[in-house]
C-alpha positions as CSV (number, residue, x, y, z in Angstrom):
1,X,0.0,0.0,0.0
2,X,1.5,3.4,-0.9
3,X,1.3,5.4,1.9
4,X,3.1,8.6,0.6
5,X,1.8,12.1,0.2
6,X,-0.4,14.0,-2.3
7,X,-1.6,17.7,-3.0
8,X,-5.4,17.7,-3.0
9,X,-6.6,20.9,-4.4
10,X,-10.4,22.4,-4.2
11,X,-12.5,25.1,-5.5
12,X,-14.8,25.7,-2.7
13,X,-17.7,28.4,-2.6
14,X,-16.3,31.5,-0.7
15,X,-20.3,31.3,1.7
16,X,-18.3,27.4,2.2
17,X,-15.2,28.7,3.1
18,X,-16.4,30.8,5.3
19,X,-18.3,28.3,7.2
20,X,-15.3,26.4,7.1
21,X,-13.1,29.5,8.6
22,X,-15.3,29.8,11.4
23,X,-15.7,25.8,12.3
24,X,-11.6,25.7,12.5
25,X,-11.3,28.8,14.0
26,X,-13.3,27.8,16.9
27,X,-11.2,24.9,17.4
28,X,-7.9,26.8,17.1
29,X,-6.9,25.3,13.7
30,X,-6.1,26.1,10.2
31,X,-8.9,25.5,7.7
32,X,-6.6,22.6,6.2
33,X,-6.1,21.1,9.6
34,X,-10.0,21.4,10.1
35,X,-10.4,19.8,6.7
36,X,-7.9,17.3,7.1
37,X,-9.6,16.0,10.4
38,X,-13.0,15.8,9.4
39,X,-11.7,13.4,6.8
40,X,-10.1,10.8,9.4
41,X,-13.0,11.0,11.3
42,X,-14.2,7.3,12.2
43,X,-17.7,8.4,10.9
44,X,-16.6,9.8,7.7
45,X,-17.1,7.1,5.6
46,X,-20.4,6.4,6.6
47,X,-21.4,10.1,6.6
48,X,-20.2,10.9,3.0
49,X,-22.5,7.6,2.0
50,X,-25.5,8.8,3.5
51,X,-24.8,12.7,1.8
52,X,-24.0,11.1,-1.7
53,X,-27.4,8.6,-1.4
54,X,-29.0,11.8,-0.6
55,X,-27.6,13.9,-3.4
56,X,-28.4,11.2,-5.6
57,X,-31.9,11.1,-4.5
58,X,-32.6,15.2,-5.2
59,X,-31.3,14.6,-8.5
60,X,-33.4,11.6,-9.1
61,X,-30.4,9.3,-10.1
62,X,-31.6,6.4,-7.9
């Protein structure tokens, strides 16, 4: 298994980025390091599941 590093680069919505700003701010980090965290999360997995099955749902693709 490669367990290296990679650059992962987003275009986020600046309302998003604000949101995102706040959320890390209250915890004392940088966006990234809020970012980066949410995505180790135990939970994450199943959370991004449910919110693409949802997605998929408003758009009718299921």
């Amino acid at each position: 298994m490669f367990m290296g590093t990679s650059v992962l680069s987003l275009r986020i919505d600046g309302e998003l980025l604000d949101r995102l700003r706040d959320h890390a701010a209250k915890r004392g980090m940088s966006v990234q390091d809020y970012v980066i965290r949410t995505l180790i999360r135990d939970d994450f997995d199943e959370r991004f599941q449910t919110a693409v099955e949802e997605t998929e749902k408003f758009y009718g693709l299921t």
